[in-house]
N, C-alpha and C positions, 0 to 999 in steps of 0.2 A: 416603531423600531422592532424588528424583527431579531430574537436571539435566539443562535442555534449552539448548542454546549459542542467540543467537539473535546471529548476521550483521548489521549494520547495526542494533543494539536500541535506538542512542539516539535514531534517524530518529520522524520521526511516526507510523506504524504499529506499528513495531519498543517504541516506548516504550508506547504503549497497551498491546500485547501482553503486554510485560513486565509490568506493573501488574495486568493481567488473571490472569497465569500465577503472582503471586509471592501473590495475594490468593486462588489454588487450591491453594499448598502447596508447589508448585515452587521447586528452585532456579534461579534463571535466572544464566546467564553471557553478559554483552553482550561483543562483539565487534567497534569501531566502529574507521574509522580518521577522525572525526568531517569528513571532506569537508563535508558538506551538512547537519551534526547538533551536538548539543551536548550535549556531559557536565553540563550543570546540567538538562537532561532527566532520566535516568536520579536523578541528588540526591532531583527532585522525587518521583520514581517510589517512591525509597525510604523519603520520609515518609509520603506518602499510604498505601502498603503499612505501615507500620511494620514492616518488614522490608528487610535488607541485602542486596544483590546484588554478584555478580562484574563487577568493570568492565574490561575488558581492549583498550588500545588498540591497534590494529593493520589490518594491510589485508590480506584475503581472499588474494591474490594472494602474500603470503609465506606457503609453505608449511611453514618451516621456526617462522615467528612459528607457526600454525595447530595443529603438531603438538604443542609445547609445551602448548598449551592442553589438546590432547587426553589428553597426557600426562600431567596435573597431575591432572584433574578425570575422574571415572566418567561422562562424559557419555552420554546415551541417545538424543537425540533432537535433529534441529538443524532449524531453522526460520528460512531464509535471505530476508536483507531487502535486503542489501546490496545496491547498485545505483546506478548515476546514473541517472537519470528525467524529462528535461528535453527535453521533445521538439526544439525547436527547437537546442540545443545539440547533440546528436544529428545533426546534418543538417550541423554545423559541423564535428562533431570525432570523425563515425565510427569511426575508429579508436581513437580511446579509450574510446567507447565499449564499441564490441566486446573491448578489452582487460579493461578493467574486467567490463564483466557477464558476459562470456562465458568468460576467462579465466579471472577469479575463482571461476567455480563450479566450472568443470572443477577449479582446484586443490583448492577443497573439497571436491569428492567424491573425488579420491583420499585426501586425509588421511583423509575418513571409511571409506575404504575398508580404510586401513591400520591403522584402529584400530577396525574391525568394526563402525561405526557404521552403519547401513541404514536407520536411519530419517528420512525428508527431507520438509520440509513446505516448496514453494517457492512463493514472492511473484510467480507471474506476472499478466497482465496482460490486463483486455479489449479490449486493441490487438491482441492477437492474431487479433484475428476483422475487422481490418482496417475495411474499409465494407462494411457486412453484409449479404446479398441481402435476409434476414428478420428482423425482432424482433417481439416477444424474441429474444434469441437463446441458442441452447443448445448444451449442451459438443459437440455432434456438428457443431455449424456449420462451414463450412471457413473454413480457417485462411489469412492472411495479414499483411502489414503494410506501411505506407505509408510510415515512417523508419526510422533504424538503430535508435533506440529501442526500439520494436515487433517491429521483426527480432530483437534481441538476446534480447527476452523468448521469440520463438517458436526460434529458434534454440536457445534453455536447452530448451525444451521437448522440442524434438527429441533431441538430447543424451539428458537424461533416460528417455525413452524405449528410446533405444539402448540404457542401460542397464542398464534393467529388462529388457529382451530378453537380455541375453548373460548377468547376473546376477538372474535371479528372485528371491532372497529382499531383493531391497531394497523396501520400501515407501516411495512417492512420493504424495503429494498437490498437483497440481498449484493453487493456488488464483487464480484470475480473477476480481481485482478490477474493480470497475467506478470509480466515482466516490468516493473515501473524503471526506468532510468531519467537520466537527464537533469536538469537542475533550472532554475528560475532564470531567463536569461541574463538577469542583472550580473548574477554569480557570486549571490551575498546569500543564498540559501541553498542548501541540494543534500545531500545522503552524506552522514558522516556516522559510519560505522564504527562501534568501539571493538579495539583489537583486529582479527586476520578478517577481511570483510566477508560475506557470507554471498555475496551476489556478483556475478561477474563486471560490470561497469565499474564497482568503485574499486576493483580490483587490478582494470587495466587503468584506472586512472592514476592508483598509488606507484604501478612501473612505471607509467608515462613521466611522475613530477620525482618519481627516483626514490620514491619511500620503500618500494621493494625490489626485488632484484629482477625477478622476470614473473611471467605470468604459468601457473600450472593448465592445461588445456588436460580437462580429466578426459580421457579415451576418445582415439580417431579413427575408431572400429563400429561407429553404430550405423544400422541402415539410413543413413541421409548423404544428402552429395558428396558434402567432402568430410563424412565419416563423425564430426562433432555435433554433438547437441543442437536439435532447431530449436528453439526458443521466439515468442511473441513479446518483443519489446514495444511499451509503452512509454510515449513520453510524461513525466508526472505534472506536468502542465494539462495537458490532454485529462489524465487520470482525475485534477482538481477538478477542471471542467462540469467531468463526469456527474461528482459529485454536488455540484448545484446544480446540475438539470435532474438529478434522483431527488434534490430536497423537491427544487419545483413541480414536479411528478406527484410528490405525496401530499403535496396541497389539495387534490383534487382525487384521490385512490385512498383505499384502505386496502384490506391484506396483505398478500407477501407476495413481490416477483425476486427471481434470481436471474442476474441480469452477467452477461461478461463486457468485462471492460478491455478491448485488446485491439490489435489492429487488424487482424486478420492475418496478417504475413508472418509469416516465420523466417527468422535470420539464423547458422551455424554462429559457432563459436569464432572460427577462424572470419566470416562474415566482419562481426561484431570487430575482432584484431584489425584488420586491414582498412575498415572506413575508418575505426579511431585514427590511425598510423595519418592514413592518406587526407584525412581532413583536416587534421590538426597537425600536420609536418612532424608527428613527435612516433621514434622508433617504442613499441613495445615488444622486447625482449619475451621468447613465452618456449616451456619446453612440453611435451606429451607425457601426461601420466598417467597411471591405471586407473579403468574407471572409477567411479566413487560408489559405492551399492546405494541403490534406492534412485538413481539417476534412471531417467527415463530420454528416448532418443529424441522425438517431436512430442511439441507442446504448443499450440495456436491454436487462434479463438475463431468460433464464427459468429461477429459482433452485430449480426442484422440486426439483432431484438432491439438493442440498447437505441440504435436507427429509429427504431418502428416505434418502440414505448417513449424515449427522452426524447428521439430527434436529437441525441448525440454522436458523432464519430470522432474516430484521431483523427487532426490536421497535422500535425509532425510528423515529417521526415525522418528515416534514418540518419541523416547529415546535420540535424538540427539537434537528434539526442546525445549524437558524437560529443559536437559541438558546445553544448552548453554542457555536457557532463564535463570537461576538459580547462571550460570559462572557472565553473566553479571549482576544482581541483587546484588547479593553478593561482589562483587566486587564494584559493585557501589551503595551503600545501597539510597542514592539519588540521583541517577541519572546524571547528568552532574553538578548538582547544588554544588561539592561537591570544 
């Protein structure tokens, strides 16, 4: 039996992956210290699998909680999710930020270090490429970032790099998500954000089920067709995917690749409103408002690598991400909270 620890597992990614990785055979061991998450995630995770997992509560940043774990279980492989992720809070409480994601990893890769673990599949982010001169854009694009948020995630980056330079045999897969939406199509797991949600999907899903009044569409003044935000939606089924064909990858690699995880295609805002509307018969309400500073116009991946190195792509539809974001909302008009 193969166990892979997974860092933040009860998180919206973190729980897909789980489900993904426990329905390939894997033992998964979650590691949450559930901030921004919830243990009746992981429940769900383990019906749906018809299979039991390691639930383990705790926060990255104790290294002494960390080791224990290390200690207990023949772990092989860790796939870190943990993270806060909230841009605008990020811009509030910097330092904690950089505590949390930056701290936290460092103390993770020593445990893994001291317990010869060198296998690392990290959750970074396509904020790292900041406002992009070109899209697509591809893993060779330079690198920056516009909050602490973004900084945090390219910060880890650098780190990791580091090293991989002083220590060659660790293998790193850097993964660069773009836009994760969509939910498990059962629609017993998906994105349940605490308070005003930070990502557009679960945002028109709260208008959709009537938790909020209408949708804000921040500025319809940037250079793209019809004036809103393009953005690279991925579905988080697609995205779990991803992440066992990066474990399977590092089976057989050492060092570090940074890989994007995206579809290629860019969707606007107003895009994103009208297939919700239209696939799912349900009106969202949405009014214009002034941009948001630090918003950038287009954002899309060019995902060839991830092809060429996993032999991964998106299979999801835009009508499939609608669609199961909408299953899981509706079904669960509050989220885990219910």
């Amino acid at each position: 039996m193969t166990y892979i620890l997974l860092t933040g597992g009860a998180g919206y990614i973190g729980s897909h992956t789980a489900l993904a990785l426990l329905r390939s055979g894997y033992q998964v061991i979650s590691f949450d210290n559930y901030s921004n998450s919830s243990a009746t995630a992981l429940q769900r995770v383990e019906k749906l699998a018809d299979r039991s997992m390691i639930s383990i509560s705790g926060d990255i940043r104790d290294e002494a909680a960390l080791s224990a774990v290390f200690r207990q279980y023949p772990i092989t492989a860790v796939v870190h999710f943990a993270g806060l992720k909230a841009v605008g809070e990020s811009t509030e409480q910097p330092l904690h930020y950089y505590d949390n994601n930056v701290g936290g990893t460092i103390s993770l890769c020593r445990v893994m270090r001291e317990f010869d673990v060198k296998k690392l599949v990290f959750s970074s982010s396509a904020t790292v490429y900041g406002d992009p001169e070109v899209v697509p854009i591809a893993e060779t694009a330079a690198r920056s970032a516009t909050n602490p948020y973004g900084q945090s995630k390219l910060m880890i980056e650098h780190i990791l790099e580091d090293l991989v330079k002083a220590e060659p045999d660790w293998g790193i897969t850097l993964l660069r998500y773009f836009n994760p939406v969509g939910a498990d199509s059962s629609g017993q797991i998906g994105e349940d954000p605490n308070g005003i949600p930070n990502n557009l999907m679960p945002f028109i899903s709260q208008v959709a089920v009537g938790k909020r009044d209408k949708l804000s569409i921040f500025g319809n003044d940037y250079p793209t067709p019809d004036g809103t935000g393009v953005r690279d939606y991925i579905h988080v089924v697609d995205l779990a995917a991803g992440h066992l064909k990066a474990l399977q990858y590092l089976n057989n690699h050492q060092g570090i690749e940074a890989i994007n995880l995206g579809t290629g295609t860019g969707y606007s805002v107003l895009d994103m409103v009208r297939a919700f509307s239209q696939v799912n018969q349900v009106e969202v309400p949405y009014q214009i408002a002034p941009r948001r500073p630090g918003d950038i116009a287009s954002c899309y991946a060019l995902p060839a690598k991830a092809l060429t190195l996993l032999g991964w792509q998106a299979e999801k539809t835009l009508d499939d991400m609608v669609r199961d974001s909408w299953r899981w909302q509706s079904q669960n008009p509050n989220g885990y909270g219910e």
